[in-house]
MIDOSE-1310 file (N, C-alpha, C; in nm, 2 decimals, decimal comma, always signed):
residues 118
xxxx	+19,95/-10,87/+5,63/+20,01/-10,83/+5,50/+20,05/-10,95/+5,42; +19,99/-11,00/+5,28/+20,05/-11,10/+5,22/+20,06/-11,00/+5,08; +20,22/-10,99/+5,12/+20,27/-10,93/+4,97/+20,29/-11,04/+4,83; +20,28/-11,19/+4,84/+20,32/-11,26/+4,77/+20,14/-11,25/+4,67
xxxx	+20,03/-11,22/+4,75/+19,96/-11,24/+4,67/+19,95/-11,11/+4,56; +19,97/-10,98/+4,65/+20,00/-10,89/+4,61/+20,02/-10,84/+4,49; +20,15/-10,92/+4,52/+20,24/-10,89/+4,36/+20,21/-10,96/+4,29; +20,15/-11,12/+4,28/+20,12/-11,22/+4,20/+19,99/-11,11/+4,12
xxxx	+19,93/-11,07/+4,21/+19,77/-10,97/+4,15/+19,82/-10,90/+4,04; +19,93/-10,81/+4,08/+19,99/-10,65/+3,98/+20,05/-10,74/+3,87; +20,09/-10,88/+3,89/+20,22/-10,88/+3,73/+20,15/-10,91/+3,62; +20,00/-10,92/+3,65/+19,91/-10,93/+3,52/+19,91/-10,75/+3,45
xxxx	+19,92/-10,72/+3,37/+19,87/-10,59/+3,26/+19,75/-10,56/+3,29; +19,67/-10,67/+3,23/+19,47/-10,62/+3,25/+19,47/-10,59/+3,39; +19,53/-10,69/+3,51/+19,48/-10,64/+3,63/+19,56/-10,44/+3,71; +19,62/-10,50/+3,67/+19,68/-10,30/+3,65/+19,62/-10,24/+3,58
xxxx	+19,57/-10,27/+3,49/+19,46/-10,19/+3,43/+19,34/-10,13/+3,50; +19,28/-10,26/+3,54/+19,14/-10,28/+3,61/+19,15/-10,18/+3,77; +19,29/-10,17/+3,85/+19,33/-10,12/+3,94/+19,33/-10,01/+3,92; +19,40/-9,96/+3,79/+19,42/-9,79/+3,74/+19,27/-9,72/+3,70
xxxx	+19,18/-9,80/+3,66/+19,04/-9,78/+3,66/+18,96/-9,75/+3,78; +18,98/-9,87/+3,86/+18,91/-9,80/+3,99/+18,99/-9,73/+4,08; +19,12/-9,67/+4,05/+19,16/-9,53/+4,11/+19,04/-9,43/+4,08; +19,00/-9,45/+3,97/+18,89/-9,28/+3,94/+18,75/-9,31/+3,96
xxxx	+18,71/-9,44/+4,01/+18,61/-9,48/+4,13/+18,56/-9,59/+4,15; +18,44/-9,63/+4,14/+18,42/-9,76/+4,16/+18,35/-9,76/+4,04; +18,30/-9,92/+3,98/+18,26/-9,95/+3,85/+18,22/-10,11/+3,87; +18,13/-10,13/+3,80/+18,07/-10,28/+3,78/+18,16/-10,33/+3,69
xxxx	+18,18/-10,44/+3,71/+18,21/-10,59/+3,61/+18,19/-10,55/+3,46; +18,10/-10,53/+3,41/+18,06/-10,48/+3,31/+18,14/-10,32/+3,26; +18,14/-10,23/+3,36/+18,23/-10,10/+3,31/+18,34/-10,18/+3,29; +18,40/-10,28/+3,39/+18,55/-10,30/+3,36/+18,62/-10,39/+3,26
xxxx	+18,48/-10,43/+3,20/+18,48/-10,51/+3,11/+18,53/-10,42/+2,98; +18,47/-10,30/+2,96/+18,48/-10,26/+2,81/+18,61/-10,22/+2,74; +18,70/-10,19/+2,84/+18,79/-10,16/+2,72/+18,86/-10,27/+2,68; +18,82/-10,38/+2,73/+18,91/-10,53/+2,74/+18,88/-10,64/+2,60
xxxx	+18,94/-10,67/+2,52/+18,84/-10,73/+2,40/+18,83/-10,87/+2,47; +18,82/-10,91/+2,61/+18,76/-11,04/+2,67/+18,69/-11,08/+2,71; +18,62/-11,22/+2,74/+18,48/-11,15/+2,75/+18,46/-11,14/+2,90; +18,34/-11,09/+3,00/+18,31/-11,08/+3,11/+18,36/-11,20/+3,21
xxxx	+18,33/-11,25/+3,19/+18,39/-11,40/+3,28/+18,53/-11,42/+3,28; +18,60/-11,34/+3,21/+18,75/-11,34/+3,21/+18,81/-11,21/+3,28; +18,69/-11,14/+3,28/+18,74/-10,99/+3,33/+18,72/-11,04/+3,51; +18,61/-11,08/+3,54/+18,51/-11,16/+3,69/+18,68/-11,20/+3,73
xxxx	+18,72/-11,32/+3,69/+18,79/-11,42/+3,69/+18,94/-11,34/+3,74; +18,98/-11,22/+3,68/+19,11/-11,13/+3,75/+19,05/-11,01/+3,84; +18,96/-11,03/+3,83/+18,87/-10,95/+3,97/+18,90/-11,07/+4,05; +18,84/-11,14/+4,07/+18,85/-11,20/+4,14/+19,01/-11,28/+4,22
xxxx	+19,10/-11,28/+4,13/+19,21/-11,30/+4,15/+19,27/-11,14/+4,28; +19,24/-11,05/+4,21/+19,22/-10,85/+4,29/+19,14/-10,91/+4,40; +19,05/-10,89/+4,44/+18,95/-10,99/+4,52/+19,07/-11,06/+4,67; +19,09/-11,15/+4,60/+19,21/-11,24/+4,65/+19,31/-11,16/+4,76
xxxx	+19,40/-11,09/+4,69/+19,48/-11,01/+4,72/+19,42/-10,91/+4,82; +19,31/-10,88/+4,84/+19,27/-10,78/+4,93/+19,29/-10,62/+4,84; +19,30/-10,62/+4,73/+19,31/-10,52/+4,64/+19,15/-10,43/+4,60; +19,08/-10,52/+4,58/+18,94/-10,49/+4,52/+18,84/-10,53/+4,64
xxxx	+18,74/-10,48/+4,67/+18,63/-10,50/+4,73/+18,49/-10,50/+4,64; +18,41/-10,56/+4,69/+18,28/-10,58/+4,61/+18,12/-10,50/+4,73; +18,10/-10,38/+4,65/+17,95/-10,37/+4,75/+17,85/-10,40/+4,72; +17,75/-10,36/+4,77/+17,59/-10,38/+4,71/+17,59/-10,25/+4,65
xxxx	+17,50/-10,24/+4,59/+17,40/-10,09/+4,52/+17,29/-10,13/+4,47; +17,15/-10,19/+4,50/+17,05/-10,23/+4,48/+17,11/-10,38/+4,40; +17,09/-10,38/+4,26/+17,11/-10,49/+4,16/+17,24/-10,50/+4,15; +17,30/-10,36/+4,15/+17,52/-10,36/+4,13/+17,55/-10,41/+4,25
xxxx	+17,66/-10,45/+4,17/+17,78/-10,51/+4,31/+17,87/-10,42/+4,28; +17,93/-10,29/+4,25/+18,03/-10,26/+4,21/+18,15/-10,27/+4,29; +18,25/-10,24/+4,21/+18,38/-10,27/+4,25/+18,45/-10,17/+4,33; +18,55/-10,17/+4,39/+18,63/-10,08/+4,45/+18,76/-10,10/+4,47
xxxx	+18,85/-10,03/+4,48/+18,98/-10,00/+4,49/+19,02/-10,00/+4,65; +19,09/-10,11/+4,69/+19,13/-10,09/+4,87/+19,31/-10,12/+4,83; +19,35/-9,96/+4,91/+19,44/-9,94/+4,91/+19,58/-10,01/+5,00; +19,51/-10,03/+5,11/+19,61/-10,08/+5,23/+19,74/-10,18/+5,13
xxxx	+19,68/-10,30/+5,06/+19,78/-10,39/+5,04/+19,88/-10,35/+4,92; +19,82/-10,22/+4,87/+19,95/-10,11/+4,79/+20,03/-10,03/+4,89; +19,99/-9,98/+4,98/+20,04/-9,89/+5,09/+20,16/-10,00/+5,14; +20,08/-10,12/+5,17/+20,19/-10,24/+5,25/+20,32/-10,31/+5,09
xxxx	+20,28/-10,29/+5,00/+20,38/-10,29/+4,95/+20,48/-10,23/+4,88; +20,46/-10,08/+4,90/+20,50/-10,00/+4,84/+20,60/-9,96/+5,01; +20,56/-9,98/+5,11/+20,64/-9,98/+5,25/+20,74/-10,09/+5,21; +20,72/-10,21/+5,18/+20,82/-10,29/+5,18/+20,94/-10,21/+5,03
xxxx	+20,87/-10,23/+4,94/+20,96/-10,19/+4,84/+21,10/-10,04/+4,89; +20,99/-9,94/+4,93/+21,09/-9,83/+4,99/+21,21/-9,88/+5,09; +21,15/-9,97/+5,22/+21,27/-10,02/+5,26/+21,38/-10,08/+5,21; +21,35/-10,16/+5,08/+21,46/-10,25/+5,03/+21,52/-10,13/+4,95
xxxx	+21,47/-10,07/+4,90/+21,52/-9,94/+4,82/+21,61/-9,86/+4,92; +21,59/-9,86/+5,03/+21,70/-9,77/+5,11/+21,87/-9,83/+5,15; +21,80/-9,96/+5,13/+21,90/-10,05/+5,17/+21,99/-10,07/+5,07; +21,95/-10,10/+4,96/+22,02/-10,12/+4,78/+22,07/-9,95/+4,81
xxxx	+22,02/-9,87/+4,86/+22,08/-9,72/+4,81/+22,24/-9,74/+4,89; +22,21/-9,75/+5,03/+22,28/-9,75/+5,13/+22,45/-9,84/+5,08; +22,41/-9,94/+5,01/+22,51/-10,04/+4,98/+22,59/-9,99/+4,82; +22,49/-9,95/+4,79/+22,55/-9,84/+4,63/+22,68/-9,73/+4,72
xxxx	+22,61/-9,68/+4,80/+22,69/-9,59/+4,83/+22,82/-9,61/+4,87; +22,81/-9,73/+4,96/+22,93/-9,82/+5,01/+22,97/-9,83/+4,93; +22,97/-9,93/+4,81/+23,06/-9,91/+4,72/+23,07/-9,82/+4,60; +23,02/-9,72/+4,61/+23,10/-9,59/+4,56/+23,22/-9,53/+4,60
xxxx	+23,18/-9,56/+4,73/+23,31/-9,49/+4,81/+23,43/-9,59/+4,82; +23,44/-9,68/+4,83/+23,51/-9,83/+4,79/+23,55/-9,80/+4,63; +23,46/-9,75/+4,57/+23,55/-9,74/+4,41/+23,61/-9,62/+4,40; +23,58/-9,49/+4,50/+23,68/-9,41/+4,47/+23,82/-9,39/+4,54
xxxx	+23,79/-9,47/+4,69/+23,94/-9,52/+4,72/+24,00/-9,64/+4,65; +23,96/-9,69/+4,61/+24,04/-9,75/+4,49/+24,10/-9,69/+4,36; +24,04/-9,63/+4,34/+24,11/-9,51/+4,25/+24,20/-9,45/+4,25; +24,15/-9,38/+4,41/+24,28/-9,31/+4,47/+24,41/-9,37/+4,50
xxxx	+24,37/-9,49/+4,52/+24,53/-9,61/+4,57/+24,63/-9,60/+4,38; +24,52/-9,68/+4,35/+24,59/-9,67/+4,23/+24,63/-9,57/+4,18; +24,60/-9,45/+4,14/+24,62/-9,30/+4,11/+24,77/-9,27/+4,19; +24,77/-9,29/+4,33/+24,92/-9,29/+4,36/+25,02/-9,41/+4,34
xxxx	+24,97/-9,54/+4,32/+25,10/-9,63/+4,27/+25,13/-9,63/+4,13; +25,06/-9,55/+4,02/+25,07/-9,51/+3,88/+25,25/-9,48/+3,88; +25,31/-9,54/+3,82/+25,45/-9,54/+3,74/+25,44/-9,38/+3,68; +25,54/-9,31/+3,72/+25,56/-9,18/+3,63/+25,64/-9,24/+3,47
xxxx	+25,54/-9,22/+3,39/+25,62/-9,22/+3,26/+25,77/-9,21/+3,25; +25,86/-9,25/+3,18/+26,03/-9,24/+3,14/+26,02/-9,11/+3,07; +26,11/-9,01/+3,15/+26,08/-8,91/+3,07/+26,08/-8,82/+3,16; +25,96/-8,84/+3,20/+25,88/-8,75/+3,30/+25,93/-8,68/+3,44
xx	+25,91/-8,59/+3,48/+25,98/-8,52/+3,62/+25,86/-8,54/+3,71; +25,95/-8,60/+3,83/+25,80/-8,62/+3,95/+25,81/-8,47/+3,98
């Protein structure tokens, strides 16, 4: 699992792009090229970075090499994220409960107004 490349892959836009693209299949260089006003070698060049990360795979198809979407190193980071997420919940909750006994303390050492009947 290398989550460091991982994430370095997703914090680009175009390569989230290129990712959300081959969710609906696989596609050449060239398909992933078009909605991009960049030119192909720049689109290759964050493929290739996807590539890197274990995100994208490359097959044959006679003359295509098309692209593909490999999921594992989303699955491995989206496991890591949910753990830290349980953990951040777990300690929210700790001090929730910490701020409402604190409340409570205070709420009873509150001074009755002059005036006022306990």
């Amino acid at each position: 699992m290398n989550l460091d490349r991982t994430f370095a892959a997703l914090a680009d836009p175009t390569r989230r792009a290129i990712l959300a693209r081959l969710s609906l299949g696989e596609a050449s260089v060239n398909e992933l090229a078009e909605p991009f006003a960049m030119s192909q070698p720049a689109i290759s060049k964050h493929i290739k970075v996807l590539e890197l990360a274990g995100l994208v795979s490359r097959g044959r198809d006679a003359q295509r090499r098309p692209c593909r979407l490999e999921t594992q190193p989303l699955a491995d980071a989206n496991t890591w994220l949910e753990h830290h997420r349980a953990v951040f919940e777990a300690r929210f909750e700790r001090l929730d409960g910490l701020l409402e006994e604190l409340k409570a303390e205070r709420a009873k050492r509150k001074p009755t107004p002059k005036g006022a009947r306990k």
